[in-house]
MDAnalysis code that builds the backbone (N, CA, C; Angstrom):
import MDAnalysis as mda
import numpy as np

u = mda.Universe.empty(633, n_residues=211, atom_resindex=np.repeat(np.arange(211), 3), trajectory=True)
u.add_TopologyAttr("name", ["N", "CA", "C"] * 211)
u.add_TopologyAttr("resid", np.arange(1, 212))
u.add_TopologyAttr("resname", ["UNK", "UNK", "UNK", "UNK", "UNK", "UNK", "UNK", "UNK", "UNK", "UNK", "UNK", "UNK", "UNK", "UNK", "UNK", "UNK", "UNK", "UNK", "UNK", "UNK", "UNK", "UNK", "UNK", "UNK", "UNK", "UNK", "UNK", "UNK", "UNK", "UNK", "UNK", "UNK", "UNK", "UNK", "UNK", "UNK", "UNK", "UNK", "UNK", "UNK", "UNK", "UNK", "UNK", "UNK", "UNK", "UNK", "UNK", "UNK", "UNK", "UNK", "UNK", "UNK", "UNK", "UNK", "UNK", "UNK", "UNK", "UNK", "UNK", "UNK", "UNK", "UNK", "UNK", "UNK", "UNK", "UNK", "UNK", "UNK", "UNK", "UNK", "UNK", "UNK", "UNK", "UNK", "UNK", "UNK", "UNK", "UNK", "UNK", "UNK", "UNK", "UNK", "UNK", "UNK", "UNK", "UNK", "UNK", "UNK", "UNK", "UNK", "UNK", "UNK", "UNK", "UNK", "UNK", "UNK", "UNK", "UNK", "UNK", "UNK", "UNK", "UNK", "UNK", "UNK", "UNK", "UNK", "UNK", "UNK", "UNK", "UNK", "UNK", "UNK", "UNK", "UNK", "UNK", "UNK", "UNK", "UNK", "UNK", "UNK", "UNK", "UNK", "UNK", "UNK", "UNK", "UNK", "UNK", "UNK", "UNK", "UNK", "UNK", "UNK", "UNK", "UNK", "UNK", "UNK", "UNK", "UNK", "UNK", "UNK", "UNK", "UNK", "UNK", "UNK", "UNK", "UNK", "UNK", "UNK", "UNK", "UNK", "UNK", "UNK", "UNK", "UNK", "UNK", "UNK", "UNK", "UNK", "UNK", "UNK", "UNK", "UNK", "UNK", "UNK", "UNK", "UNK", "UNK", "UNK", "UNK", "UNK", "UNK", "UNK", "UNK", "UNK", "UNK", "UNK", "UNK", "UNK", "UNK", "UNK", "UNK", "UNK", "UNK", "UNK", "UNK", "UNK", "UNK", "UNK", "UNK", "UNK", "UNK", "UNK", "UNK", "UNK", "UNK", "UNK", "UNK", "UNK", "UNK", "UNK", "UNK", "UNK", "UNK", "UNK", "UNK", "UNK", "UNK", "UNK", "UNK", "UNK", "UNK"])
u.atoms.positions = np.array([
    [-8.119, -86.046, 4.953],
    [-8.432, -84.719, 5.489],
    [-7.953, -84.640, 6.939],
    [-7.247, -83.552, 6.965],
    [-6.653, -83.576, 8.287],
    [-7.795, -83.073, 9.377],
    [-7.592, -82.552, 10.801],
    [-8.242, -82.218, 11.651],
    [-7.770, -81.355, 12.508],
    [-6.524, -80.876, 12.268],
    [-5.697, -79.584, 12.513],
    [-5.798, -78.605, 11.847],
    [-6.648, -77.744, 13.379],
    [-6.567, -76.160, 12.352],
    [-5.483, -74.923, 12.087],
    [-5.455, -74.534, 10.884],
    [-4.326, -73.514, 11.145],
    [-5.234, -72.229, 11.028],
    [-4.221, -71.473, 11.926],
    [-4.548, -70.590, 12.498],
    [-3.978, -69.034, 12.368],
    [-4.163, -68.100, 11.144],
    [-3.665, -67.134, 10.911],
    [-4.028, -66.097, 12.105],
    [-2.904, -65.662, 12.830],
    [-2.959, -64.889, 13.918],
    [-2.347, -63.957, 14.010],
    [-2.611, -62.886, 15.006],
    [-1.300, -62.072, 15.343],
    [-1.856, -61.746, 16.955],
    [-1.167, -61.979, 17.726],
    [-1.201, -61.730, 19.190],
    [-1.933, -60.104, 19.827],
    [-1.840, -59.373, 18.836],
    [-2.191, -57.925, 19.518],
    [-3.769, -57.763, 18.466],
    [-4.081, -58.778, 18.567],
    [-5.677, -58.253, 17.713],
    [-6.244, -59.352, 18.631],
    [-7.916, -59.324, 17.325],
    [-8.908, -60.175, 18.336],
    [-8.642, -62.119, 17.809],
    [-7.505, -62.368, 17.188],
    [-7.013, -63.271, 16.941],
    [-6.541, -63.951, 18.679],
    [-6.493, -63.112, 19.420],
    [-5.911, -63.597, 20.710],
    [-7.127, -64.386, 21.285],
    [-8.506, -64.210, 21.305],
    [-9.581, -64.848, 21.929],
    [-9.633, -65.961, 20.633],
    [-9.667, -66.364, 19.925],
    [-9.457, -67.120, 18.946],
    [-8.278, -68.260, 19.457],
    [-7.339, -67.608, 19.709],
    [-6.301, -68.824, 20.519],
    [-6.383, -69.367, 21.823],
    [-7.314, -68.445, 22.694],
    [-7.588, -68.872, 23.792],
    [-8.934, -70.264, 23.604],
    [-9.635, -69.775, 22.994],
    [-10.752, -70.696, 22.078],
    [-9.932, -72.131, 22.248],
    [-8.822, -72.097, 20.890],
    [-8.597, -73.642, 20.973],
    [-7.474, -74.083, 21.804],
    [-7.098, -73.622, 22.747],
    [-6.526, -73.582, 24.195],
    [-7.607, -74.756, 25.121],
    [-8.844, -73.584, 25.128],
    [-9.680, -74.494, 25.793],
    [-10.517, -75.984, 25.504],
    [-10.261, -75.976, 24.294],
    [-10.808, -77.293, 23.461],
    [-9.197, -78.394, 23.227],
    [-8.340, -77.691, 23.295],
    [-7.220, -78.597, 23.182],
    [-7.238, -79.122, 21.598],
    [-7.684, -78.471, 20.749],
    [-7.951, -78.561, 19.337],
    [-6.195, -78.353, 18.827],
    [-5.527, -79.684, 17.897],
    [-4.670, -79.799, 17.327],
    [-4.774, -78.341, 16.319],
    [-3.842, -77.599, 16.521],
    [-3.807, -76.779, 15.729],
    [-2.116, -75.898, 15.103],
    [-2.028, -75.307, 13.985],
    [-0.732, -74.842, 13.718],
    [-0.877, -73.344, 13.716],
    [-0.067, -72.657, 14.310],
    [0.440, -71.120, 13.989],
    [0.517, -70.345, 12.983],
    [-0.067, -69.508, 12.105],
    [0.492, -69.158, 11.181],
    [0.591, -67.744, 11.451],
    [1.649, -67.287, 11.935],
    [1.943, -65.731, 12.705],
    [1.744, -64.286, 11.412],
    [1.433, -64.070, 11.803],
    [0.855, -62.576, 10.618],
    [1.734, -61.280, 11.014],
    [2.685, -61.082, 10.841],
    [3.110, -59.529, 11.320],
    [2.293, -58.683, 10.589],
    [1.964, -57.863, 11.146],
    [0.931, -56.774, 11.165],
    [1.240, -55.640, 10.450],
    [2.408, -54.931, 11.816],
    [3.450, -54.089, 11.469],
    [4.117, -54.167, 9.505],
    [4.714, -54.797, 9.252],
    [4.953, -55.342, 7.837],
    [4.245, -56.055, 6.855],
    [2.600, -55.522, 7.182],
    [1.530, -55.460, 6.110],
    [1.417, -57.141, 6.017],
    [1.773, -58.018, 6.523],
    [1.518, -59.722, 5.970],
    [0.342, -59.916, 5.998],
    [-0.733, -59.224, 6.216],
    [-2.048, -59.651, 6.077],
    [-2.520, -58.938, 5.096],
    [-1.838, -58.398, 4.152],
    [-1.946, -57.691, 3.164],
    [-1.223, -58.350, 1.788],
    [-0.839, -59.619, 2.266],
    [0.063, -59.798, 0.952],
    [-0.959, -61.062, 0.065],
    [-0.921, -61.223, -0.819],
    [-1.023, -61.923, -1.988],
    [-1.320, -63.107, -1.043],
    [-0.711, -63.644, -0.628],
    [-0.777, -65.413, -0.189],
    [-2.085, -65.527, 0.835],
    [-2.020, -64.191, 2.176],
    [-3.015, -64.165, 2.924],
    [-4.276, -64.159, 2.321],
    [-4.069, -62.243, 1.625],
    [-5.426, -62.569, 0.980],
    [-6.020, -63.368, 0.087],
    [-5.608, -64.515, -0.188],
    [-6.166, -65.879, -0.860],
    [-7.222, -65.937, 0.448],
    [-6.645, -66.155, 1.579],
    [-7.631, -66.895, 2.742],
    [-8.244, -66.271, 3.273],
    [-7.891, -64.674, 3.515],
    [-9.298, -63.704, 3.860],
    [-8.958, -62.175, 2.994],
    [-9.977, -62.163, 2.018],
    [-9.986, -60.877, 1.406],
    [-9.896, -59.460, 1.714],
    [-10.518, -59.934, 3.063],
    [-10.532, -58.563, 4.057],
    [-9.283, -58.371, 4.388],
    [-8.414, -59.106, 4.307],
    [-6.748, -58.615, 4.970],
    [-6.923, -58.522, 6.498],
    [-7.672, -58.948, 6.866],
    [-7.646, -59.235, 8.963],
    [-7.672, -60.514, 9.383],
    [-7.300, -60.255, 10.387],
    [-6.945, -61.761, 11.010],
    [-8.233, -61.602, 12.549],
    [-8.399, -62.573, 13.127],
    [-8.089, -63.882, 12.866],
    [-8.829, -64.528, 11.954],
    [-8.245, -65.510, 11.410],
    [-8.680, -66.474, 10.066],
    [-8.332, -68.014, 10.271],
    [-9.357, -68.744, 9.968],
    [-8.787, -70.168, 10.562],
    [-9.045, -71.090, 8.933],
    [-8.359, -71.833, 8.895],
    [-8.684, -73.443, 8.094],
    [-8.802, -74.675, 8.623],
    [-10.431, -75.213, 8.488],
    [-10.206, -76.526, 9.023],
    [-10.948, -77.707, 8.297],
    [-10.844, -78.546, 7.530],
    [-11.274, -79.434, 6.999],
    [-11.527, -79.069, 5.724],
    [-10.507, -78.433, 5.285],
    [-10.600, -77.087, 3.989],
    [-11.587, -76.512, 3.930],
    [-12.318, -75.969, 5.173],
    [-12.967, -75.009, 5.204],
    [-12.472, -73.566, 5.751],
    [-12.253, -72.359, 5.214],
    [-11.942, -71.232, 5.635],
    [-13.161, -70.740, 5.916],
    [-12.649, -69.824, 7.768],
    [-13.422, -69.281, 8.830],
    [-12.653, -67.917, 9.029],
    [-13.671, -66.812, 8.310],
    [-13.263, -65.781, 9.544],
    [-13.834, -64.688, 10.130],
    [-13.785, -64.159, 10.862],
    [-14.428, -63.209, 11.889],
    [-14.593, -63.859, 13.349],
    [-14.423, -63.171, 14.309],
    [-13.858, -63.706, 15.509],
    [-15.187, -64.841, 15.851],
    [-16.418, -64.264, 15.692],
    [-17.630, -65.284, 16.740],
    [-17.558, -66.353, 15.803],
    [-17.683, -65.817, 14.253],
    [-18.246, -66.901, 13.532],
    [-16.980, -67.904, 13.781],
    [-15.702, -67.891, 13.928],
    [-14.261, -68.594, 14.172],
    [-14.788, -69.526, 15.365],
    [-15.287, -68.988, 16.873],
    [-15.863, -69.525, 18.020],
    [-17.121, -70.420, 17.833],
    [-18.087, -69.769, 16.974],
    [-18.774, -70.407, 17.066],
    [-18.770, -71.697, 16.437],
    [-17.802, -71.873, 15.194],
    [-17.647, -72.810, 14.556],
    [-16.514, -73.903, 15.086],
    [-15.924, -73.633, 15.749],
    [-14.691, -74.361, 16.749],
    [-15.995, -74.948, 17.775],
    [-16.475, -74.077, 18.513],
    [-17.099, -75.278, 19.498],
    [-17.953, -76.140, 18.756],
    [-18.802, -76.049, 17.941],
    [-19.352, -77.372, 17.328],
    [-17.960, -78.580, 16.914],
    [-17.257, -77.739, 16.361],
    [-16.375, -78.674, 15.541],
    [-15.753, -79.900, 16.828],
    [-15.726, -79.254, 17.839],
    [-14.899, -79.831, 18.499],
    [-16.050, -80.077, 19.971],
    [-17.044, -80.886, 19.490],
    [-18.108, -80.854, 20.860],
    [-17.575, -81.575, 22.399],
    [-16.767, -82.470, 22.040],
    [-16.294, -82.878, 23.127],
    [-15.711, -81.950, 24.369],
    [-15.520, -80.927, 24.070],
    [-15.013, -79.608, 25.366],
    [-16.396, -79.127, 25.960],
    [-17.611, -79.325, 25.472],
    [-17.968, -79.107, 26.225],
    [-18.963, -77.553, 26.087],
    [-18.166, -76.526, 25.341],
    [-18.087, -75.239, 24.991],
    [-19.699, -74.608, 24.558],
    [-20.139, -75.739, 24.025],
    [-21.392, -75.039, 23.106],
    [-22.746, -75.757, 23.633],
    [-23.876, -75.505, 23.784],
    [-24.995, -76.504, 23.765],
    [-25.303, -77.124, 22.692],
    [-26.079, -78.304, 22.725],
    [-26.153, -79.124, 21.063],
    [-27.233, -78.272, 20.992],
    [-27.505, -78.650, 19.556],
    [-28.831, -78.094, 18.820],
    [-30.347, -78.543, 19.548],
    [-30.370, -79.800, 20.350],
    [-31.599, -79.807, 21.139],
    [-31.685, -79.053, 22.072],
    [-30.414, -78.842, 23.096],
    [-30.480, -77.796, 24.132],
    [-31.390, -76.869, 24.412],
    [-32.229, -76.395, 25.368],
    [-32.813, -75.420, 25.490],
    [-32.340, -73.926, 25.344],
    [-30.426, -74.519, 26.128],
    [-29.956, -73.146, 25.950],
    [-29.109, -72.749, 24.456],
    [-29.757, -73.813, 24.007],
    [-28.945, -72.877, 22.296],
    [-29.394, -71.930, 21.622],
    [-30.696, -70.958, 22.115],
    [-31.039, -70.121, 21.619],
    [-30.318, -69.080, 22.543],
    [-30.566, -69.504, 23.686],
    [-29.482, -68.321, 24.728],
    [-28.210, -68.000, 24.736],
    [-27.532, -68.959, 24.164],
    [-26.031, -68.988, 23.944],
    [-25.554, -68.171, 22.766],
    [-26.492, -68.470, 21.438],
    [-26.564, -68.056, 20.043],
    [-26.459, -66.327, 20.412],
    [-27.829, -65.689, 21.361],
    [-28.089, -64.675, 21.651],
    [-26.614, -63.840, 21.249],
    [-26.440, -64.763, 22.885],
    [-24.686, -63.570, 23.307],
    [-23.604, -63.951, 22.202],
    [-23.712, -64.734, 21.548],
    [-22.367, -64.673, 20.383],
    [-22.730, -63.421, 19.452],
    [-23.703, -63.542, 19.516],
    [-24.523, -62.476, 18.482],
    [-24.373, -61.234, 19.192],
    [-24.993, -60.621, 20.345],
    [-24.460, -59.596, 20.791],
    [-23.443, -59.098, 21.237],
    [-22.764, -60.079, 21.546],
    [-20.938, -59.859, 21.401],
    [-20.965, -59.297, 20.228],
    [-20.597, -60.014, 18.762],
    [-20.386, -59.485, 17.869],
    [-21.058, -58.235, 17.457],
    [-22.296, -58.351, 17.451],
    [-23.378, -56.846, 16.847],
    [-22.881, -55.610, 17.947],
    [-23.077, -56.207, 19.529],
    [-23.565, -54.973, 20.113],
    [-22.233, -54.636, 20.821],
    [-21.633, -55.682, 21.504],
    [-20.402, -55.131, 22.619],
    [-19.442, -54.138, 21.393],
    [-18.997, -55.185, 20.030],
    [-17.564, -54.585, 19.296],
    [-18.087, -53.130, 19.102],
    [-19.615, -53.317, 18.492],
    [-19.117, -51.808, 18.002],
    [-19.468, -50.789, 19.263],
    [-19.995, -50.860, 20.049],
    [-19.778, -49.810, 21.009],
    [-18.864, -49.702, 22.080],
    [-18.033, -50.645, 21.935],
    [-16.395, -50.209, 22.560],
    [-15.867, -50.073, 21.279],
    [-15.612, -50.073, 20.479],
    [-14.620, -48.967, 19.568],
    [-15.150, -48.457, 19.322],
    [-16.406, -47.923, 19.430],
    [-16.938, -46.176, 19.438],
    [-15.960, -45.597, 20.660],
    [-16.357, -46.230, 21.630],
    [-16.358, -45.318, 22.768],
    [-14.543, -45.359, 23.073],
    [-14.067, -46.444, 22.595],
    [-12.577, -45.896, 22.972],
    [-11.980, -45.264, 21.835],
    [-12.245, -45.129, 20.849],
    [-12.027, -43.954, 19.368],
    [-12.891, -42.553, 19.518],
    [-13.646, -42.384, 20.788],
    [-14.045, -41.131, 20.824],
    [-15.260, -40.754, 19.702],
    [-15.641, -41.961, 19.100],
    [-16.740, -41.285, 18.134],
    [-17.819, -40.526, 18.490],
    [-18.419, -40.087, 17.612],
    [-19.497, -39.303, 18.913],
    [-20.487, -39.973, 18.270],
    [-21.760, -39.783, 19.284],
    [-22.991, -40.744, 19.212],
    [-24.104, -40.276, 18.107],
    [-23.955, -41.078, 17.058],
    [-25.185, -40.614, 16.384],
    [-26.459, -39.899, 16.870],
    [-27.010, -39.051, 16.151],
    [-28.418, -37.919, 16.337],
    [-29.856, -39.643, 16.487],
    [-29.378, -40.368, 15.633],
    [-30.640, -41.318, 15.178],
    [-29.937, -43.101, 15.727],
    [-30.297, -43.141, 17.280],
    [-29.156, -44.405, 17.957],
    [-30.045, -45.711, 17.346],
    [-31.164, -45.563, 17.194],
    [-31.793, -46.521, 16.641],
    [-31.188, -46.959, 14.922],
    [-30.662, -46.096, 14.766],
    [-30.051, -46.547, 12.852],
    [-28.887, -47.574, 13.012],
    [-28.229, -47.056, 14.233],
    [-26.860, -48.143, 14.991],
    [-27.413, -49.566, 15.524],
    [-26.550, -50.608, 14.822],
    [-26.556, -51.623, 14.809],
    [-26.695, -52.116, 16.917],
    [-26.135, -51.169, 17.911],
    [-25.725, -51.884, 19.064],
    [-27.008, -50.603, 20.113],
    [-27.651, -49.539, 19.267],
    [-28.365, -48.687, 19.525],
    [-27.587, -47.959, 20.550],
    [-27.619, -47.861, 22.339],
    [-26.912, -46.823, 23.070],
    [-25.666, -47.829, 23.484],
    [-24.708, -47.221, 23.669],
    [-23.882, -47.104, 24.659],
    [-24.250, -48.008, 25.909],
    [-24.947, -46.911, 26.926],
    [-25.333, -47.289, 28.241],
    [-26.134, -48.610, 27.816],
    [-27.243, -48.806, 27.003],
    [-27.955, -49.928, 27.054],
    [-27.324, -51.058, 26.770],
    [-25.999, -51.634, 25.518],
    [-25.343, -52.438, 25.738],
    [-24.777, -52.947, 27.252],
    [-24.163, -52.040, 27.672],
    [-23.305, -52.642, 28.701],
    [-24.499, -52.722, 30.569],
    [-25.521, -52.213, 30.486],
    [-26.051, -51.982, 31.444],
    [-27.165, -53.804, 31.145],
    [-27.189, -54.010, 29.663],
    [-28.121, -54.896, 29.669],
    [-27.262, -55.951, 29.891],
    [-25.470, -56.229, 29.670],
    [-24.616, -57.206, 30.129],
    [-24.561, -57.638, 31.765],
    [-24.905, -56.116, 32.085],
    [-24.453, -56.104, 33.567],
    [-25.707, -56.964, 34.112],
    [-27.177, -56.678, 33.716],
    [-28.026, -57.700, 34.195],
    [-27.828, -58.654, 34.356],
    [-27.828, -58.940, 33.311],
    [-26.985, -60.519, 32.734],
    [-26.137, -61.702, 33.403],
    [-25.421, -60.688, 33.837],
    [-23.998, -61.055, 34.300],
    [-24.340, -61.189, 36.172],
    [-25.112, -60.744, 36.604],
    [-25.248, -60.468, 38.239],
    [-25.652, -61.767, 38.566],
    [-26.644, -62.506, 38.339],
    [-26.939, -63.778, 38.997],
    [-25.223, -64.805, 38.801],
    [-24.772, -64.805, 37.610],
    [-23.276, -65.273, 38.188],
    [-23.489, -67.097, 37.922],
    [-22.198, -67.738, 38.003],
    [-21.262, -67.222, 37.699],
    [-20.950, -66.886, 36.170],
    [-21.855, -67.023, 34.872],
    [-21.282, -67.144, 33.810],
    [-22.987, -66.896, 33.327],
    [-22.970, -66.210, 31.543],
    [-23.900, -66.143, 31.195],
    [-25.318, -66.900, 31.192],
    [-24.753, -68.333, 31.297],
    [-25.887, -69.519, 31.354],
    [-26.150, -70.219, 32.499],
    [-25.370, -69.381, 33.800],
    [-25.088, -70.401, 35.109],
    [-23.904, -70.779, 34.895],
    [-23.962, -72.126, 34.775],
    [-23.159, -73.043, 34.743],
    [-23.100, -73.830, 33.434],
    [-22.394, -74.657, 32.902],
    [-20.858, -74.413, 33.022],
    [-20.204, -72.811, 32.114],
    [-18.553, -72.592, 32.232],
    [-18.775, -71.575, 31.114],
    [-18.815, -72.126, 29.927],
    [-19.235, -71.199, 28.607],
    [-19.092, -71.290, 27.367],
    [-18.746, -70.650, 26.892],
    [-18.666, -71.076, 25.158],
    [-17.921, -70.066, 24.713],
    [-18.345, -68.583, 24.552],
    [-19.638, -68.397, 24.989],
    [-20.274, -66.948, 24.827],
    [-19.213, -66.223, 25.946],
    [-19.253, -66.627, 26.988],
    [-18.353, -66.310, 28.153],
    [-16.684, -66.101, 27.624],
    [-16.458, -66.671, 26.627],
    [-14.904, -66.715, 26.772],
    [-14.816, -65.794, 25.564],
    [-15.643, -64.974, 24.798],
    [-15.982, -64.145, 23.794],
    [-16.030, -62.652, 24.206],
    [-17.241, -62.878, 25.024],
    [-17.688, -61.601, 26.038],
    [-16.304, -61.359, 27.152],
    [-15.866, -62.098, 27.798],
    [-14.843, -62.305, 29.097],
    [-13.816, -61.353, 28.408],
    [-12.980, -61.926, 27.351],
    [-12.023, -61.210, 26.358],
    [-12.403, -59.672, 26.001],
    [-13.628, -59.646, 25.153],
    [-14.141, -58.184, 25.039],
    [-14.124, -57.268, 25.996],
    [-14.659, -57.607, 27.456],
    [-14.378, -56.809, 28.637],
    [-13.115, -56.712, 28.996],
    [-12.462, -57.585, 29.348],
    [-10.974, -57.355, 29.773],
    [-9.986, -56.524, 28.989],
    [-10.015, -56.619, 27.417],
    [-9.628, -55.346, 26.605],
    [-10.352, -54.343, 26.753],
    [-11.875, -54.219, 27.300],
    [-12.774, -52.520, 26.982],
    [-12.211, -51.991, 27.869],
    [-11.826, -52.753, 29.091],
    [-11.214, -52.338, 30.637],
    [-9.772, -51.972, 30.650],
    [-9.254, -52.567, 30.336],
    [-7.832, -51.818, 29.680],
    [-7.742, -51.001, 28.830],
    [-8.279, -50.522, 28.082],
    [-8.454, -49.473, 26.934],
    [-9.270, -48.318, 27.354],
    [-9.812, -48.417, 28.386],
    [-10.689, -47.261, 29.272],
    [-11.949, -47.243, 28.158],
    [-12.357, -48.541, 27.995],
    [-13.591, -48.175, 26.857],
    [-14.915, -48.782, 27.403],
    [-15.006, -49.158, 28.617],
    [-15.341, -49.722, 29.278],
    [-15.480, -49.618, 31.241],
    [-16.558, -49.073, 31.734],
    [-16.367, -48.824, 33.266],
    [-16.230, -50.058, 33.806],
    [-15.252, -50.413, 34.468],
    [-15.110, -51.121, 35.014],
    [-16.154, -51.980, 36.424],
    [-17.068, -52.032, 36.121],
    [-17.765, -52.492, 37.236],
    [-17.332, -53.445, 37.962],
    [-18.337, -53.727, 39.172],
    [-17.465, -55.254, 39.890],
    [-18.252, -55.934, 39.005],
    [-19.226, -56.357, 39.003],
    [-19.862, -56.875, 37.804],
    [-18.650, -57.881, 36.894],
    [-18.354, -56.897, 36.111],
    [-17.725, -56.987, 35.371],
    [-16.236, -57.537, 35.403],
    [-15.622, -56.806, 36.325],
    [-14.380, -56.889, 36.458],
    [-14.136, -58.536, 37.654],
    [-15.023, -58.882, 38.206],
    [-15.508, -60.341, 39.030],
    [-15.423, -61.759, 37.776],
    [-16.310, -60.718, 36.892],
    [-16.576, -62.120, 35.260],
    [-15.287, -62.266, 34.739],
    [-14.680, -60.843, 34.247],
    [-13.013, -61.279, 33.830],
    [-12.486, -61.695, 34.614],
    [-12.139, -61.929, 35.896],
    [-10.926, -62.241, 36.532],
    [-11.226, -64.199, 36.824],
    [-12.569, -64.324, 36.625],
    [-13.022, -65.824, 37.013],
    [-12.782, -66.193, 35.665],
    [-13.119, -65.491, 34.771],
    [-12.438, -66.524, 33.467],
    [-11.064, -66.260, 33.187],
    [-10.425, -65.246, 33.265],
    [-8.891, -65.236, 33.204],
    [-8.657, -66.297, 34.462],
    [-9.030, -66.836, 35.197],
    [-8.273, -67.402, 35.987],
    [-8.297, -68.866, 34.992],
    [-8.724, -69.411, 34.216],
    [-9.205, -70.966, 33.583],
    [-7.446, -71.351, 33.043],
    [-7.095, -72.318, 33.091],
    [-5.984, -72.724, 32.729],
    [-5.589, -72.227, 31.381],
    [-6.866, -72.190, 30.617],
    [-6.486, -72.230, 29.233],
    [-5.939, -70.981, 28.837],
    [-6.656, -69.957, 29.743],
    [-6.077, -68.666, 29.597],
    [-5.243, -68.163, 29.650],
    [-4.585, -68.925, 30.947],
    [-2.996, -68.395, 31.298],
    [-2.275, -69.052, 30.705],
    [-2.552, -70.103, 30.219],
    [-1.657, -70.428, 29.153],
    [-1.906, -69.901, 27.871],
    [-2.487, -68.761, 27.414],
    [-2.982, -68.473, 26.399],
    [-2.155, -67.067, 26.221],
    [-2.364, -66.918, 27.520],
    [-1.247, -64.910, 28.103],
    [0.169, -65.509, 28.018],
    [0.324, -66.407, 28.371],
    [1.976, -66.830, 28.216],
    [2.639, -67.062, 27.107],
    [1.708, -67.873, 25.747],
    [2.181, -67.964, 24.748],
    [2.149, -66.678, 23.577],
    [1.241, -65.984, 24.232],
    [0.909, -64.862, 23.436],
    [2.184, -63.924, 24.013],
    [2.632, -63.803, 24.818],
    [3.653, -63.163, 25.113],
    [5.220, -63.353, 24.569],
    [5.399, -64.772, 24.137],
    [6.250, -65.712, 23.439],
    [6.250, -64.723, 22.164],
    [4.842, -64.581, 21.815],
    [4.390, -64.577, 20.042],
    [4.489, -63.278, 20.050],
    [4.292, -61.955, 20.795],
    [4.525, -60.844, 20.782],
    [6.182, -60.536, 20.650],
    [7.023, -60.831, 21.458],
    [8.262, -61.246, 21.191],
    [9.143, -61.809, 20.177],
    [8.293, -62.626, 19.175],
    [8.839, -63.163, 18.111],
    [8.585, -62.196, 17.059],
    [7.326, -61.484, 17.369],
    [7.517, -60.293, 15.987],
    [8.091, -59.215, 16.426],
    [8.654, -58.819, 17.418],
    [9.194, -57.510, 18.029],
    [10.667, -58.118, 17.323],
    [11.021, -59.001, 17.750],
    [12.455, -59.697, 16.853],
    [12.621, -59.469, 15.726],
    [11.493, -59.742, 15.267],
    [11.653, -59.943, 13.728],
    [11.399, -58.289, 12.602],
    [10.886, -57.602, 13.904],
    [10.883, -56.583, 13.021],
    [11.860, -55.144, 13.121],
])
């Protein structure tokens, strides 16, 4: 059994925090590029590995992973030596768990509400992330004592959330607070990242070629 994960991706989705992921773990892993544009996550072979036809999608120890946190969350255990996750005795593994969880539940869906223009349900309590303002105002708490959700060191809740803001902020789906815009720029600064923007730029390029 190998220990290299492959990695069904495509550079312009949330497959990109997924590569930054095993960037930062230095996790042996292979490419498997998805053009988008020309439906490949739609074909026969993919959907063997995710039914849903989206990426990102990982294989590792012939186990298939997908959806972005559950992908994170299962990479930092896999790979404890980075550092990324608290163990299961930790005090902070209930705190960490939290924000993977509200990443996924609360940040996604109320930035693609708000940058698709949806309008706000009559009944906010039936919504999985409830308001708007209360997601991102309860991050901003969060986020003020500094430098990273747990203190110190970052994790992967940070490199989940970090990603989510830096796209809500470019997409105008998202006010830019200092808050906010202080947390992205300290984790975009991490090595793994910029090497993560560089190769992704490689990989954006290889399907603009190809198509």
């Amino acid at each position: 059994m190998t220990d290299q994960v492959v990695f069904y991706m495509s550079p312009m989705s949330r497959a990109r925090t997924v590569h930054w992921m095993l960037e930062e773990l230095g996790a042996p892993h292979r490419i498997e590029l998805i053009n988008l544009e020309k439906g490949e996550h739609k074909s026969a072979a993919f959907l063997k590995v995710n039914p849903m036809g989206k990426v990102p999608a990982i294989v590792h120890r012939d186990a298939v992973v997908t959806e972005t946190g559950a992908i994170l969350t299962y990479l930092a255990d896999a790979f404890p030596g980075a550092g990324l996750a608290p163990s299961l005795a930790d005090p902070r593994r209930g705190p960490y768990l939290r924000w993977m969880f509200f990443a996924a539940a609360c940040i996604d869906g109320a930035l693609i509400d708000r940058i698709l223009s949806r309008p706000e349900p009559e009944r906010s309590g039936a919504v999985g992330y409830g308001k708007y303002e209360h997601v991102f105002d309860t991050l901003e708490k969060a986020l003020t004592p500094g430098p990273y959700l747990l203190g110190e060191p970052f994790m992967t809740c940070d490199l989940f959330i970090a990603g989510q803001l830096g796209f809500g902020m470019m997409m105008k789906g998202v006010e830019p607070r200092p808050v906010f815009q202080a947390y992205v720029e300290r984790s975009q600064a991490r090595a793994a990242a910029k090497r993560t923007n560089e190769q992704s730029a490689a990989l954006i390029a290889r399907l603009k070629a190809a198509s």
